[in-house]
C-alpha positions in Angstrom: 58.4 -2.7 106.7 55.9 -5.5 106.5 54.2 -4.1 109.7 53.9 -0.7 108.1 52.5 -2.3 104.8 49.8 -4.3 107.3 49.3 -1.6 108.6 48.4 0.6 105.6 46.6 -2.0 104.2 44.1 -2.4 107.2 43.5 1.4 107.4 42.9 1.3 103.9 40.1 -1.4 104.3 38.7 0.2 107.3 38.1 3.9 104.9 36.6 2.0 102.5 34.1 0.6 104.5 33.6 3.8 106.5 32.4 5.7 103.4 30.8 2.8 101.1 27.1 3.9 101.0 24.1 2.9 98.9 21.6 5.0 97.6 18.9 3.5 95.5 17.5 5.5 92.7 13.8 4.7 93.4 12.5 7.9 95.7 9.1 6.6 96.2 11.3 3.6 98.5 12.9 6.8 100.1 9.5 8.5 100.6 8.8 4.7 102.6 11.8 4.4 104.1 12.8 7.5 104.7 9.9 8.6 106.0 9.6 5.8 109.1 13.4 7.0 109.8 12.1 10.7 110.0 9.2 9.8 111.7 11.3 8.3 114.4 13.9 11.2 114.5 10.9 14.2 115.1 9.7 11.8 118.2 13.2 11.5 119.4 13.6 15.1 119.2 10.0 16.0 120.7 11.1 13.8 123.5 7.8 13.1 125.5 7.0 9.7 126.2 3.2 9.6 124.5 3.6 11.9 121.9 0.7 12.8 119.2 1.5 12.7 115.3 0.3 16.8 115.5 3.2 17.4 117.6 5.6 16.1 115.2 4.3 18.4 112.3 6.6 21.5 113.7 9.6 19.6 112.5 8.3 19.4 108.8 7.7 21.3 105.7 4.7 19.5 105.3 3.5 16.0 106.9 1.4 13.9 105.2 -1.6 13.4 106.7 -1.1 9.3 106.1 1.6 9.3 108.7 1.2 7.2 112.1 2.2 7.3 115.7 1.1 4.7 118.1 2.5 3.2 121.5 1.5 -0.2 121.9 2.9 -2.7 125.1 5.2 0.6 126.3 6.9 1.0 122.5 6.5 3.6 120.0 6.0 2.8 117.0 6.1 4.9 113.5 3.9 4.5 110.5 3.7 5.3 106.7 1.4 4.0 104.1 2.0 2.0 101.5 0.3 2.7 98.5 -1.2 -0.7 96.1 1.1 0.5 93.1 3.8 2.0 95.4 7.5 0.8 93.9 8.3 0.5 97.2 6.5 -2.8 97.8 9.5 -5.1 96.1 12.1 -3.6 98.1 10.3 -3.8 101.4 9.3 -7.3 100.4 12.9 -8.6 100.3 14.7 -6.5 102.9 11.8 -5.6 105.7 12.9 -8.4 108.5 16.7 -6.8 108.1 15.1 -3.2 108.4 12.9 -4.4 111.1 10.3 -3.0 109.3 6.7 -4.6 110.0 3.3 -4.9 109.1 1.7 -3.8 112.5 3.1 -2.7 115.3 4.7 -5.9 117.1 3.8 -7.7 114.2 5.7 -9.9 111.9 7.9 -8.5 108.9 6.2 -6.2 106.4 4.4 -8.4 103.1 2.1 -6.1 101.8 0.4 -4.3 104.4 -1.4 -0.8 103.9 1.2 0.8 106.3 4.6 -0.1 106.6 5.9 -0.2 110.6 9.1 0.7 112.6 9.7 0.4 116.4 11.3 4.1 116.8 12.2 2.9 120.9 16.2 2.3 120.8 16.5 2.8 117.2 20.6 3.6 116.2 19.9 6.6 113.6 22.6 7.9 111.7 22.4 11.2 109.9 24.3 12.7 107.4 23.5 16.3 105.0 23.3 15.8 101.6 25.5 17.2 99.2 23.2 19.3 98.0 21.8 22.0 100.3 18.6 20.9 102.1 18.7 17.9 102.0 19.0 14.6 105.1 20.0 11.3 104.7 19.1 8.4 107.3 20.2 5.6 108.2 20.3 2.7 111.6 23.8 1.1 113.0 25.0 -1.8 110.3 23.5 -0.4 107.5 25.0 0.5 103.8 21.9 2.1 103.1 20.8 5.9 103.1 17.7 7.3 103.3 16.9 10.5 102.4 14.1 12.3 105.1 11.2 12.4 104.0 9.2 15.1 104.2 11.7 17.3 104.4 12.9 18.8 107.8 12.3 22.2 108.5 16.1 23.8 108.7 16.1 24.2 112.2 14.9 20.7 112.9 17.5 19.4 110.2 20.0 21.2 111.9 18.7 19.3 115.1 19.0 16.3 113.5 22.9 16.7 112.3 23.4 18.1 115.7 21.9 14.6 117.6 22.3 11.9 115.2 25.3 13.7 112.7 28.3 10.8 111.5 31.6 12.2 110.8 32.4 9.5 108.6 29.5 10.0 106.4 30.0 9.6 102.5 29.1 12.2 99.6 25.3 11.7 99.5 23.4 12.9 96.5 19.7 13.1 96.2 18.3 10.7 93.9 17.2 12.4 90.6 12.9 12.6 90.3 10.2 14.0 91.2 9.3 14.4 94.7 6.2 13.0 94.2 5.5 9.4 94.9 4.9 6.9 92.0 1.4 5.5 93.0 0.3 8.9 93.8 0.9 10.0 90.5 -0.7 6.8 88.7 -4.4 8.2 88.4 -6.9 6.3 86.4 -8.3 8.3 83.3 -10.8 11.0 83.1 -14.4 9.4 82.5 -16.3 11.6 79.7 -19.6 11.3 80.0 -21.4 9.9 76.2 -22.9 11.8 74.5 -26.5 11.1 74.7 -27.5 7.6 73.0 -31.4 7.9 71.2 -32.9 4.6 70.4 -35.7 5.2 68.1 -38.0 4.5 65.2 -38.0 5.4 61.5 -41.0 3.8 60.3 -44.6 2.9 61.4 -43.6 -0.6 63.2 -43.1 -0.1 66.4 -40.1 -3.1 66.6 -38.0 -1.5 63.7 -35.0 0.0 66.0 -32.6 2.4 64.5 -29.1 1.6 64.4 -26.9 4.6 63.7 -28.4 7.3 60.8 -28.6 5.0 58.1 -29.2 1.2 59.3 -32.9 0.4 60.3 -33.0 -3.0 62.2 -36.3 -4.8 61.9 -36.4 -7.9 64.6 -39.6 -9.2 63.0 -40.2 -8.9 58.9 -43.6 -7.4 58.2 -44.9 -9.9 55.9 -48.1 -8.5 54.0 -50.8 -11.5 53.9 -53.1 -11.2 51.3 -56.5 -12.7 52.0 -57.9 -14.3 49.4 -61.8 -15.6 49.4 -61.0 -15.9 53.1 -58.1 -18.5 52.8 -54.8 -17.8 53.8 
């Protein structure tokens, strides 16, 4: 009896970690984040050894034109930028060195570079669909964390994915609620109106009187009348 309860209890244990998973709420961190991890799937996929970011754009909706593919020392790396007032930055901040995510390419863990890095060479991807339709989640071997793809995968290439990286033990995944759209891209600074057209001018006979408005007359120096009398002043 007390071998069957052990027993229970470690296959118990061993469920609940299979299908604990994290999804944070923040989907500019996924469009980060997500996007190095789909990055590194389409090059997996493409399979040449020196591939070019335009060869990656047939297994997207839509690749921003801000994503990065270089091999440097024999390694590929992945990257996407980060924007100045992208949400992102706090997160990456505090868990780059675990994600092995960089400031350049064979550099040291990601601060607060302009693009955020990942070595896509012997990468552990895990991939799971998302509850709703459409939708991919990422993550690497060890991790709590999903990610959902971003861009999106084109449904053969998602399909792709499922088929080469696909977990049987995934967890219900549910796309964070938002806008696609990232924060910082969003943030734009106000429309400038030009003024309407400013006239400095005169209202009386001395030149230095400066008008102020329609009513206010500003006179720098007062026009003192002198009176000469029998030639004293």
């Amino acid at each position: 009896m007390r071998k069957i309860l052990v027993s229970t209890i470690i296959a118990v244990l061993l469920f609940s970690m299979a299908v604990h998973a994290e999804v944070i709420p923040d989907l500019e961190t996924h469009r980060v984040i997500g996007g190095l991890y789909s990055l590194a799937c389409a090059a997996s996929l493409n399979g040449k050894p020196d591939p070019q970011i335009s060869q990656l754009r047939q297994f997207f909706t839509d690749l921003p034109k801000d994503s990065q593919l270089l091999s440097k020392n024999g390694s590929l790396w992945v990257g996407v930028k980060v924007g100045e007032l992208s949400t992102a930055r706090r997160y990456l901040r505090t868990h780059a060195a675990e994600l092995s995510i960089m400031e350049s390419p064979g550099g040291y863990a990601w601060m607060s570079g302009e693009y955020a890095w990942l070595k896509a060479d012997g990468l552990f991807l895990r991939a799971a669909n998302g509850s709703d339709s459409g939708s991919v989640f990422l993550t690497t071997q060890g991790q709590d964390t999903w990610w959902l793809a971003h861009p999106d995968f084109t449904t053969q290439a998602a399909r792709q994915v499922i088929a080469k990286f696909g977990v049987n033990d995934a967890p219900e995944l549910r796309r964070p609620s938002g806008e696609k759209q990232s924060l910082y891209e969003s943030v734009k600074p106000s429309s400038v109106r030009v003024p309407d057209k400013i006239h400095v001018g005169t209202r009386s006979k001395n030149s230095m009187d400066i008008e102020l408005g329609t009513d206010v007359i500003f006179s720098p120096i007062p026009n003192i009348h002198r009176r000469n009398q029998g030639g004293n002043d």
